[in-house]
N, C-alpha and C positions, 0 to 999 in steps of 0.2 A: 241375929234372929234365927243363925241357920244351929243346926247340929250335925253337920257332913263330914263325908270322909276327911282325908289326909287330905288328897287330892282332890281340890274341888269341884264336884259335879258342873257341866255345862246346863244351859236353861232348859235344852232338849231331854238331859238327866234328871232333871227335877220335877217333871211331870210324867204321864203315863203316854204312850206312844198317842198320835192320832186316831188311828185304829178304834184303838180300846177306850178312847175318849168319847168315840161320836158310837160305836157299839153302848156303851153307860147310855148316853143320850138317847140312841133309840128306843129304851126301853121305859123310856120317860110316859106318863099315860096320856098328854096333852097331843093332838096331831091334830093336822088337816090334811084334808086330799085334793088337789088341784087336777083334773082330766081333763086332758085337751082337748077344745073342741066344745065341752061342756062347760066347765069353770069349776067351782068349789061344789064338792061334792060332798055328802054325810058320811061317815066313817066313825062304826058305833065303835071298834077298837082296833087296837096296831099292835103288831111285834114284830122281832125279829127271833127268832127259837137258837137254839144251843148251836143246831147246824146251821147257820147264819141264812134261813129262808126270811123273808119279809112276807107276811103275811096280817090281812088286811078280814075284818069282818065289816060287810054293809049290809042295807035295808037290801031286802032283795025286789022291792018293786022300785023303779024307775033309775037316773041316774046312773053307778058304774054298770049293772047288771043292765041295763038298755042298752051302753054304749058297748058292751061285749059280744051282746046276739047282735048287734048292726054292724061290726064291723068286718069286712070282707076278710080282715086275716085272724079274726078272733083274739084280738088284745087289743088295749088302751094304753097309750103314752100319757105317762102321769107321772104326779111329784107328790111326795110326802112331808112334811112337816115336821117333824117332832122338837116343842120346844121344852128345855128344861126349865125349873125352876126352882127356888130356895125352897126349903120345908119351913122359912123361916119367913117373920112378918120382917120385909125389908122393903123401902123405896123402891128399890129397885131389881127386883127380886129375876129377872131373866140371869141365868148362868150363861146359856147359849143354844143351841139350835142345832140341828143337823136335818139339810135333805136331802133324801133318797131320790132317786128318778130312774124308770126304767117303764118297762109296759105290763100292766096287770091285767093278767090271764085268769082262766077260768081255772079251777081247782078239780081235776076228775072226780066223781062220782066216789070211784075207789078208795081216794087217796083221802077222804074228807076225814073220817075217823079217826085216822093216825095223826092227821095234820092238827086235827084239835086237842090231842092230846096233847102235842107238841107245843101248839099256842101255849097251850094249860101252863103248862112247867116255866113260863115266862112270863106268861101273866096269866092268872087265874082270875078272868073279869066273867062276871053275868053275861053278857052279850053271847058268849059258846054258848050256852044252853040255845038259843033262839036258831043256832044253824041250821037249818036241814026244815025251817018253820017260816020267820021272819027275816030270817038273816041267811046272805052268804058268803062261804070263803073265798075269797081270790086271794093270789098270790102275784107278786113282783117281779118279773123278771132283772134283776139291778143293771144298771150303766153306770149311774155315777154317785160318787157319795158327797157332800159339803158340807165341813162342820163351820159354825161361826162362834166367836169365843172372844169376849172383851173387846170386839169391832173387827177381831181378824176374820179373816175366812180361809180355810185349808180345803186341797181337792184330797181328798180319802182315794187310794185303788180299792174296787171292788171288792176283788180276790184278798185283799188285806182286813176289810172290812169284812168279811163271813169267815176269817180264819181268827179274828182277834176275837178277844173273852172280854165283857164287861167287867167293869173294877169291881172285886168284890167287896171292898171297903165302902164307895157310893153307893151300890145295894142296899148295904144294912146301915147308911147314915142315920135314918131317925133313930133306930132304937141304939145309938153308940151317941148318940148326943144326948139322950135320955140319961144314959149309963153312966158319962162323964162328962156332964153338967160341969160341975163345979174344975175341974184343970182345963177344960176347954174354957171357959169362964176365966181365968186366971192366965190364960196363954191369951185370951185377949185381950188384955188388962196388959200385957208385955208390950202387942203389937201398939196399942194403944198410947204408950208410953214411948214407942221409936217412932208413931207418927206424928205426935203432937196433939196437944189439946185442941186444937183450932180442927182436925179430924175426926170426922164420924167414922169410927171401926165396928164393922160387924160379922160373925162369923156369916160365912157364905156358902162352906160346905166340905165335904170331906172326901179322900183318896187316897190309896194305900203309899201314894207319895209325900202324904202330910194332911194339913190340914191349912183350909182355902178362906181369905180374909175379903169384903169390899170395904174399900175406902173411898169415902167421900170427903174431897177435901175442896179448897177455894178454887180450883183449875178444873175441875171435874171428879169424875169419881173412876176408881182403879182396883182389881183385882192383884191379890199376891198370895201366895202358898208357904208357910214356913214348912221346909221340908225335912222330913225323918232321915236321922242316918243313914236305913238303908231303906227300899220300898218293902211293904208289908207283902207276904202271903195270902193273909186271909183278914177280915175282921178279928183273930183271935187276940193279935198281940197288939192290938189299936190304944189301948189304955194305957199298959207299957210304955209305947212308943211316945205318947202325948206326956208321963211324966217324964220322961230319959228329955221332950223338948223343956221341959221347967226345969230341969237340973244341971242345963247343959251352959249357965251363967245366970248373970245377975237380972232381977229383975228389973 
């Protein structure tokens, strides 16, 4: 199922570092915000920007913005959420998770404009417009990061986590599944064929290191990635890469 090098990639080779994994995830648009002290709180959006800030839009009446003016050092110890999920109707549609944890501070006065621009360019939601109105920015200070991923959980370092880049293949997943419907469609017709009949295969999603399967079989259900020769660049050569996997043996 594989098309790899000579030498065989290890399982840490065949996916995209943690980093760059739980970075993809944060920029997932599902989250919840946990402040100590409080409990769950509203969180109309989340990001993390190009320069790895975490940055948070809320209602500006009650909740994080209460728990900011009351508190004697002006920040909140809180947790973020962000779960992934398939673009796809499946049972079981969670890919995985990642949270954030550190203390959300106030966002100066000065810095709001530029910081929304910044949101902007990572996620361009409605909720920026209501800044400065119904809504306000806070920011994360990070401590810790935790990705979860097929029952695992990994501890992420911070400083690895603001320096790594989102896959730029998960990015542009829907419109490359649009694109190539039909070999992705036939690469799972492969998988499908190594799993067995008695196997629900479904695609699950995509990454410049291949392209990501769940299986559901009589023991449970399991994730796998048949992986590209070598990892992508960019979404450019993703089509390429997914015929070089159909031609690299029998179906």
């Amino acid at each position: 199922m594989t098309a790899g090098p000579t030498h065989p990639p290890t399982a840490v080779d065949r996916q995209p570092p943690a980093a760059e994994r739980a970075r993809t995830v944060a920029l997932r648009p599902t989250s919840a915000l946990h402040v100590a002290g409080i409990g769950t709180c509203p969180v109309l959006a989340a990001t993390v920007t190009a320069d790895g800030e975490v940055l948070l839009v809320v209602p500006s009446s009650g909740g994080v913005v209460d728990a900011l003016r009351g508190s004697p050092l002006g920040d909140a110890p809180a947790r973020l959420t962000v779960t992934d999920r398939s673009p796809l109707p499946l049972a079981h549609p969670v890919r995985g998770l990642v949270q954030l944890a550190g203390w959300l501070t106030p966002v100066p006065a000065a810095d709001v404009a530029q910081l929304v621009l910044d949101f902007a360019e990572t996620a361009p939601v409605e909720a920026l417009f209501e800044v400065g109105l119904t809504a306000t920015l806070v920011r994360m200070d990070l401590a810790e990061v935790e990705l979860e991923e097929s029952g695992t959980c990994v501890d992420v370092d911070p400083d690895d986590f603001r320096d790594a880049s989102p896959d730029p293949v998960s990015r542009a997943e829907i419109d490359l599944m649009a694109a190539t419907g039909g070999p992705l469609g036939r690469l799972c017709g492969r998988v499908q064929h190594w799993a067995g009949r008695r196997d629900d295969v479904r695609l699950l999603g995509l990454d410049r290191f291949g392209v990501r399967f769940r299986v559901q079989s009589r023991r449970g259900c399991y994730d796998l990635r048949v992986p590209f020769a070598a990892p992508l660049s960019g979404s450019e050569g993703f089509a390429g890469a997914v015929d070089d996997l159909l031609t690299c043996g029998p179906a």
